[in-house]
ROKOLMI-839824 format. One line per 10 residues: for each residue x, y, z of C-alpha. Coordinates in nm, 4 decimals, always signed. Layout:
X/Y/Z ~ ... $
REM end
This chain:
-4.4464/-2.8600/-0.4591 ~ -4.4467/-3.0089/-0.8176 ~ -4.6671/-2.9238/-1.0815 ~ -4.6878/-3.0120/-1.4025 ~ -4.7335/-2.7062/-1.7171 ~ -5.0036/-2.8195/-1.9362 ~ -4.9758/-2.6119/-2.2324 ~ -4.5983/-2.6277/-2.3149 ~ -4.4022/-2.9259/-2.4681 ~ -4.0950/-2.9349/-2.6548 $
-4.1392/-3.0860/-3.0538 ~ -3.8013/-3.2587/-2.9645 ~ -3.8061/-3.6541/-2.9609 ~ -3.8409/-3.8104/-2.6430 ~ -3.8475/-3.5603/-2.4296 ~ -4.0750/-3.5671/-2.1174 ~ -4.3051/-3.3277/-1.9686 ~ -4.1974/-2.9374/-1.8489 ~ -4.2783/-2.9061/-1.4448 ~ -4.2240/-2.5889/-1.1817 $
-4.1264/-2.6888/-0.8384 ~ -4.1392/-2.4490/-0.5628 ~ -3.9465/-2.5152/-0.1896 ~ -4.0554/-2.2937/+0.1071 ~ -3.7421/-2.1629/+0.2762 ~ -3.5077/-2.3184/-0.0425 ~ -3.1766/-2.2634/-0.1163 ~ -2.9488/-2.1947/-0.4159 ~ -2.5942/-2.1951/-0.4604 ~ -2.3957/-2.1004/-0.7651 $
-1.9622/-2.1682/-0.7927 ~ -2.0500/-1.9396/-1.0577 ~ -1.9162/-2.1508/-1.3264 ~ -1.9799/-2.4920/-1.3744 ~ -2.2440/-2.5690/-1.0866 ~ -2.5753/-2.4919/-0.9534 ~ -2.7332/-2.6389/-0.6146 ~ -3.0842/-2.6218/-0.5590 ~ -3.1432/-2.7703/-0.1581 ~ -3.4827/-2.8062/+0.0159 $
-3.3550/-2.7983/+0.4151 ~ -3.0268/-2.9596/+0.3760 ~ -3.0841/-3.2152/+0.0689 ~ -2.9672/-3.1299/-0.2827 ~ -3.2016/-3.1818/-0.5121 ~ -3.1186/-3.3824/-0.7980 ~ -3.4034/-3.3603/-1.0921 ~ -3.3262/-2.9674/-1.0588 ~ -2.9577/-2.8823/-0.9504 ~ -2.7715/-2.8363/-1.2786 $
-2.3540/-2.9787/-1.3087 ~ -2.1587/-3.0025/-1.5731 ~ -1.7920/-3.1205/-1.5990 ~ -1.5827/-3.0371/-1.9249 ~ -1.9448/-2.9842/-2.0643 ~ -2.0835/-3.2859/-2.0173 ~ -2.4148/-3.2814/-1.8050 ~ -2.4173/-3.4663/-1.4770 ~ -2.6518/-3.5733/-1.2522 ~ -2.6067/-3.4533/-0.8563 $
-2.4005/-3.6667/-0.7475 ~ -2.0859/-3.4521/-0.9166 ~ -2.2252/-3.1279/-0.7787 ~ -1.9553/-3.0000/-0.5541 ~ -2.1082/-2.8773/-0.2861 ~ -2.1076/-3.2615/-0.2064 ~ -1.7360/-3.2321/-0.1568 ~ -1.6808/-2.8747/-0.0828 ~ -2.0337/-2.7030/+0.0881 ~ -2.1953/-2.4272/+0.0023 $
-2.0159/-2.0785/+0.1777 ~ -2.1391/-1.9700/+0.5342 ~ -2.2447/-1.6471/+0.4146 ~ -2.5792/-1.6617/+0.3074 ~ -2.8187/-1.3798/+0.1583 ~ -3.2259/-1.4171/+0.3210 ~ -3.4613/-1.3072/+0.0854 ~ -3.8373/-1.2210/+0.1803 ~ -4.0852/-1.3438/-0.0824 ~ -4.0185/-1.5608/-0.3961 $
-3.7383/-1.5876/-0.6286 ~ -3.7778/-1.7650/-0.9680 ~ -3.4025/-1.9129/-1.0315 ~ -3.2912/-1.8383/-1.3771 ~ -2.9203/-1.9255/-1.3192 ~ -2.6957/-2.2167/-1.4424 ~ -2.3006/-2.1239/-1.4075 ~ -2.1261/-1.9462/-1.6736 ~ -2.3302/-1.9735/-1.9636 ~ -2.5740/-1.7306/-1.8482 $
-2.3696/-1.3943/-2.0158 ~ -2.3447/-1.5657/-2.3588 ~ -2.5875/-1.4062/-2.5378 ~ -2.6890/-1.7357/-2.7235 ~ -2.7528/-1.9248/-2.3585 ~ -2.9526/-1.6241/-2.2664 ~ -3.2481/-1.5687/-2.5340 ~ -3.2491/-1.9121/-2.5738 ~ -3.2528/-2.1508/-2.2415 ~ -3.2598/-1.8524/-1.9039 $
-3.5307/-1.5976/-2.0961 ~ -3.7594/-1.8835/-2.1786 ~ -3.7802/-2.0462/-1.7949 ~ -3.9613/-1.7142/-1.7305 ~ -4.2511/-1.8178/-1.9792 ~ -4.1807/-2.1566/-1.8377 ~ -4.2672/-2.0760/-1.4860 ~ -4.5499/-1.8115/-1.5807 ~ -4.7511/-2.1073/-1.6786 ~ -4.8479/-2.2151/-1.2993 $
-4.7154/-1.8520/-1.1134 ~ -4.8229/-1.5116/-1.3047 ~ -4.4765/-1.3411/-1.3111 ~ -4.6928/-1.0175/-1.1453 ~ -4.6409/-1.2197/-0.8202 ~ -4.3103/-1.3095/-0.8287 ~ -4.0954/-1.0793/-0.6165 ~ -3.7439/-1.1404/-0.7537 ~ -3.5269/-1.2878/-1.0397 ~ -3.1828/-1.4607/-0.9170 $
-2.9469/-1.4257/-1.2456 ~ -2.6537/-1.3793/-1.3716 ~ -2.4657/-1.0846/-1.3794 ~ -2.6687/-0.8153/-1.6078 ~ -2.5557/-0.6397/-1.9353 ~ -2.7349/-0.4142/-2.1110 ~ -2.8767/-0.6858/-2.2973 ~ -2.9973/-0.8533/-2.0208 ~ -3.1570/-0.5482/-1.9361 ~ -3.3452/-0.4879/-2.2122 $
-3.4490/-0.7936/-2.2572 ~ -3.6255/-0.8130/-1.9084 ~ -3.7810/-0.4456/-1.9363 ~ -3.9404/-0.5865/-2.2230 ~ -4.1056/-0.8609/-1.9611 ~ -4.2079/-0.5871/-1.7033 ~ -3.9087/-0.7162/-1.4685 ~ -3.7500/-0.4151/-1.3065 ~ -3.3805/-0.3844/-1.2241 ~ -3.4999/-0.3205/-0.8093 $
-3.6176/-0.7292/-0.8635 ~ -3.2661/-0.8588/-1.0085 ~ -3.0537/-1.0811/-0.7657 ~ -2.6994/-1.0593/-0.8687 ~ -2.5208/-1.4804/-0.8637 ~ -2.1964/-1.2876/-0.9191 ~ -2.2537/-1.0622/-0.6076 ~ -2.4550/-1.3730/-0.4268 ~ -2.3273/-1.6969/-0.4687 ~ -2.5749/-1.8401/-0.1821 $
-2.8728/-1.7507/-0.1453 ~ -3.2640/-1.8718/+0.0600 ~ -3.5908/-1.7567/-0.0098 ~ -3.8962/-1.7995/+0.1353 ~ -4.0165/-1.9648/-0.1847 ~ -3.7612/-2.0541/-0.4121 ~ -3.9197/-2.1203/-0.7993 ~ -3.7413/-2.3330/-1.0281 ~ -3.8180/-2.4837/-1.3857 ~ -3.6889/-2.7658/-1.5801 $
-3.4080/-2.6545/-1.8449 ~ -3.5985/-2.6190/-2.2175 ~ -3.3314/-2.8078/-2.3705 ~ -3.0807/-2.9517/-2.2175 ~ -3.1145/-3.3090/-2.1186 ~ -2.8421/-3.5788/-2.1030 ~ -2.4666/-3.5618/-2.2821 ~ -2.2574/-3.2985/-2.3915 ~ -2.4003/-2.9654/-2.3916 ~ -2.2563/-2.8789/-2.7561 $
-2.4217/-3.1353/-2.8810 ~ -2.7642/-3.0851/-2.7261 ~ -2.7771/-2.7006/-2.7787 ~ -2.8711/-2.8084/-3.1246 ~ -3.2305/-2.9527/-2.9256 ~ -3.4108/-2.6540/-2.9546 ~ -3.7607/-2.6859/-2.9306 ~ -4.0064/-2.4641/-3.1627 ~ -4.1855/-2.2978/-2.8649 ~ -3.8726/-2.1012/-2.7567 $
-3.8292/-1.9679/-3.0835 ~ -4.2102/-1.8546/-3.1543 ~ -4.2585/-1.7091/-2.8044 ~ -3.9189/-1.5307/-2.8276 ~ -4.0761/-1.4017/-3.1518 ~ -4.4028/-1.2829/-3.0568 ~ -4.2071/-1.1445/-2.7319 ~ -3.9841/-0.9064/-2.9254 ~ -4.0394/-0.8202/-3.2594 ~ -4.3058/-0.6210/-3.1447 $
-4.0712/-0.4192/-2.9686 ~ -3.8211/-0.3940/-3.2807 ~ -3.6757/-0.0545/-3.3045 ~ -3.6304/+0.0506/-3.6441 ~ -3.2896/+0.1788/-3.8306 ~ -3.1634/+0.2637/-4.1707 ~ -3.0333/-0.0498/-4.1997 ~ -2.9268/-0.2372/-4.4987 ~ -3.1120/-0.5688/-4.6574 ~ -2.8007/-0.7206/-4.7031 $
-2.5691/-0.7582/-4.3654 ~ -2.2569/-0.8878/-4.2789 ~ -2.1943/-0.9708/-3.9542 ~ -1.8582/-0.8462/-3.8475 ~ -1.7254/-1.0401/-3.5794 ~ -1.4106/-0.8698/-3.5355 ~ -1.4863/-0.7081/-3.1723 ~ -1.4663/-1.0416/-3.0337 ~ -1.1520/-1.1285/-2.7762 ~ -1.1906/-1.4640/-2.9014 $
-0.9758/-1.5677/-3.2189 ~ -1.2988/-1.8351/-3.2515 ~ -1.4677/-1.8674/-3.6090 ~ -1.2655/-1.5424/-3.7230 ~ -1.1747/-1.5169/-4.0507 ~ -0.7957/-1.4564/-4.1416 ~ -0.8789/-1.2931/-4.4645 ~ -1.1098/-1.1045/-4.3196 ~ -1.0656/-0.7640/-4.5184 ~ -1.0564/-0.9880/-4.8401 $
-1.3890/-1.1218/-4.7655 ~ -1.5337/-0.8295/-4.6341 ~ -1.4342/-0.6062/-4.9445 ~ -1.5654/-0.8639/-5.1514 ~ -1.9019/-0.8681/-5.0087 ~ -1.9195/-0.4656/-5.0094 ~ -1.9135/-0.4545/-5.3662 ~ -2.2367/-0.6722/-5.3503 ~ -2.3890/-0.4590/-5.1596 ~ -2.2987/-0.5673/-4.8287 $
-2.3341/-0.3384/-4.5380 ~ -2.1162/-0.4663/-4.1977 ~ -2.2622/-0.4614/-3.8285 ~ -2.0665/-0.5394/-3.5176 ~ -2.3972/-0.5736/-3.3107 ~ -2.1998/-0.4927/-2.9593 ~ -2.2367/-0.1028/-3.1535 ~ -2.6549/-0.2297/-3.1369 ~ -2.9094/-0.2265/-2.8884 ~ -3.1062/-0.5351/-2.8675 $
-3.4129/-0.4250/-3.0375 ~ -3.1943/-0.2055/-3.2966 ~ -3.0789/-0.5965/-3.3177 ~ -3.3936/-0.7584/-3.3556 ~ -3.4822/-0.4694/-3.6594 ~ -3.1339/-0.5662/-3.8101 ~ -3.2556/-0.9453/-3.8533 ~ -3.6105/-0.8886/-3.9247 ~ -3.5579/-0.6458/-4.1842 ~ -3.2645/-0.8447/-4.3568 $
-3.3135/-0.9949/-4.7643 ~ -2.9348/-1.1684/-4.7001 ~ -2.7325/-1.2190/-4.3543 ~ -2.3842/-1.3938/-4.4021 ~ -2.1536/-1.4556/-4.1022 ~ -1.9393/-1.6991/-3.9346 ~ -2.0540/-1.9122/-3.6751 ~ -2.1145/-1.7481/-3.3465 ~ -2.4150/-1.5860/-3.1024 ~ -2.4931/-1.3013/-3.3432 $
-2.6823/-1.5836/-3.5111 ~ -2.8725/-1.6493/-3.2465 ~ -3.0972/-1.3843/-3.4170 ~ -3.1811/-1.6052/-3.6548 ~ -3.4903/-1.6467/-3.4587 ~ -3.6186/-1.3327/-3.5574 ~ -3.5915/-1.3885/-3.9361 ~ -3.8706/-1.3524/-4.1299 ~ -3.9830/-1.6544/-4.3524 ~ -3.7232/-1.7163/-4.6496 $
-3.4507/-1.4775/-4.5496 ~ -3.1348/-1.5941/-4.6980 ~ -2.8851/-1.7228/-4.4859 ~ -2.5585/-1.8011/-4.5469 ~ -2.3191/-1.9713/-4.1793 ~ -1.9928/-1.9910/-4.2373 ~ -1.7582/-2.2597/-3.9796 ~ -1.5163/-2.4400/-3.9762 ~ -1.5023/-2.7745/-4.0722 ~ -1.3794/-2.9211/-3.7342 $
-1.6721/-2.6979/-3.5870 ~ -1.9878/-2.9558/-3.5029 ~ -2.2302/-2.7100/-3.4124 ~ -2.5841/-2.6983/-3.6197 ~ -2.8119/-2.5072/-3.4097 ~ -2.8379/-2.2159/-3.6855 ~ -2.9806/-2.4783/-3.9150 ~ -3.2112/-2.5790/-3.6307 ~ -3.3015/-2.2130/-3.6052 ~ -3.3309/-2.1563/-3.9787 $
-3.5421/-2.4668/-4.0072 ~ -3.7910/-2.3711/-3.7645 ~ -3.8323/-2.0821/-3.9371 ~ -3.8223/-2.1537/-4.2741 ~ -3.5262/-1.9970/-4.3972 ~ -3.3137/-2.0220/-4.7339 ~ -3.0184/-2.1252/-4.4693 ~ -2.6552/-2.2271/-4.6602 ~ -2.3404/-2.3662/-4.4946 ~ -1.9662/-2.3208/-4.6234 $
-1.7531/-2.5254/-4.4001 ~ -1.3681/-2.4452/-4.4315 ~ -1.0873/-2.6498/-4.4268 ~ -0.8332/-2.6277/-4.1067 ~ -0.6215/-2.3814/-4.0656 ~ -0.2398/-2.4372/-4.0260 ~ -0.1182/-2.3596/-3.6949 ~ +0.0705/-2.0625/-3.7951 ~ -0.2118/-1.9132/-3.8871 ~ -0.4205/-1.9894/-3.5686 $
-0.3471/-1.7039/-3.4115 ~ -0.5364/-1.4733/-3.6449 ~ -0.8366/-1.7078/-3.6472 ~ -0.9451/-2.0835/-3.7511 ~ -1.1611/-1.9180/-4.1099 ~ -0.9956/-1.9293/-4.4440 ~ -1.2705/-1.8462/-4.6775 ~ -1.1906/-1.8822/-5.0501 ~ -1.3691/-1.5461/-5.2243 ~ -1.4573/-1.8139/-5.5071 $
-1.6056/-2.0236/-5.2504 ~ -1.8430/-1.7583/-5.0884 ~ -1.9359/-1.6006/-5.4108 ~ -2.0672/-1.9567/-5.5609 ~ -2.2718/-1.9626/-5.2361 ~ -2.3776/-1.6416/-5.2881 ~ -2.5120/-1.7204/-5.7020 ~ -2.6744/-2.0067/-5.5519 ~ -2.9353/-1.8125/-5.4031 ~ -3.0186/-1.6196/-5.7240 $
REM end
């Protein structure tokens, strides 16, 4: 069954209209990574199954349970399940608030999430957690696509993706449409939980594994910015609504490019914002975010590191650099 949802539409050009689909006795299989199969009896269903190879979308056809089948074990569930899973990308952070959270307003449009018995995601963290206790979705109603790769319910719900159409999926994360970002808005910052926090943050992004967007003179930058009255926050020491305070509440954020900016979305209006990248980095969905809501946003893009250097990160940020940047604002 197919039905159309009335009252949402993305604000990005040419896209077509959001639908729900739900298949009695469907099926959905997740390699966890890179692939998701949605079947209805033994035919994969192409508007809805979600591929991607070196992160370029694809349609079914290069879904590999094509070539390899889905695994003979196979978890029954009683009652519906409303899909939220699409490989990896579901424990980023970013890919979380932003394209899995907002298929649950999605499908709420044509099935009251009261009446839906189970959520099939990825595996949880506690900000997954608090995110969806925020929704009234209890942790006895998760499905685990780590633990169960295949599973059939006897109503599967799916949605269409908010934002992801055709191409590469760097380049249409940028495609975010202004109803995820209000409803993720009026969905949390409610709940904010309030901190002595500073007006002025610095995202440290230092606890990362990943030697992505970090900066190599990153105590010279960061000792800079304390005597303006910086404060740093590595927000894997926050909660998510200790998170959500940190942004609202914020005069000034500056940080390189990564998810912590994600919580751009829960700016308020003419918040100063200053993403730093690298140059070879294509990514603008923080200006998308700041745009929507109407933010004082600022770029420094930096110039490639040598290779010797490439181990301690790909940021060289000239002091004199930031600290124009900074002026600007005043």
């Amino acid at each position: 069954e197919k039905r159309k949802i009335l009252n949402i539409r993305s604000d990005i050009e040419g896209v077509k209209d959001y639908y729900t689909y739900k298949i009695k006795n469907g099926r959905v299989y997740t390699d966890y990574v890179n692939h998701v199969a949605i079947i209805s009896k033994n035919d994969l269903i192409n508007k809805i199954s979600y591929q991607q190879i070196h992160g370029e979308l694809k349609d079914a056809s290069s879904n590999v349970v094509l070539t390899k089948g889905t695994p003979a074990i196979k978890k029954k569930i009683k009652g519906s399940v409303l899909s939220l899973v699409q490989g990896a990308s579901g424990n980023n952070y970013g890919h979380w608030l932003l394209e899995m959270l907002p298929k649950i307003k999605l499908c709420s449009e044509n099935f009251p999430i009261e009446k839906i018995n189970y959520f099939y995601t990825p595996n949880l963290n506690n900000f997954h957690k608090e995110t969806l206790s925020i929704l009234n979705i209890k942790n006895n109603q998760i499905i685990d696509s780590e633990k169960y790769r295949h599973i059939q319910a006897d109503e599967l719900l799916i949605v269409d993706h908010p934002s992801y159409y055709k191409g590469f999926i760097k380049d249409q994360f940028k495609f975010q449409p202004t109803w995820v970002i209000n409803w993720l808005k009026d969905t949390f910052l409610p709940y904010a939980k309030k901190f002595n926090a500073n007006k002025k943050v610095f995202i440290d992004r230092t606890d990362s594994l990943s030697k992505h967007c970090q900066f190599i003179n990153e105590k010279e930058v960061s000792n800079y910015l304390s005597k303006e009255g910086f404060v740093k926050y590595q927000l894997t020491k926050l909660t998510f609504l200790e998170t959500v305070y940190l942004f609202q509440n914020a005069d000034v954020i500056i940080g390189a490019h990564g998810a912590a900016l994600v919580n751009l979305i829960f700016c308020l209006p003419k918040t100063k914002v200053i993403e730093i990248k690298p140059i070879t980095h294509t990514q603008t969905v923080f200006e998308r975010l700041s745009s929507i809501n109407n933010l004082d946003y600022r770029l420094i893009q930096t110039k490639e590191v040598n290779s010797d250097n490439k181990d301690k990160g790909d940021i060289d940020l000239p002091i004199d650099e930031l600290e124009n940047c900074f002026k600007s604002f005043i």
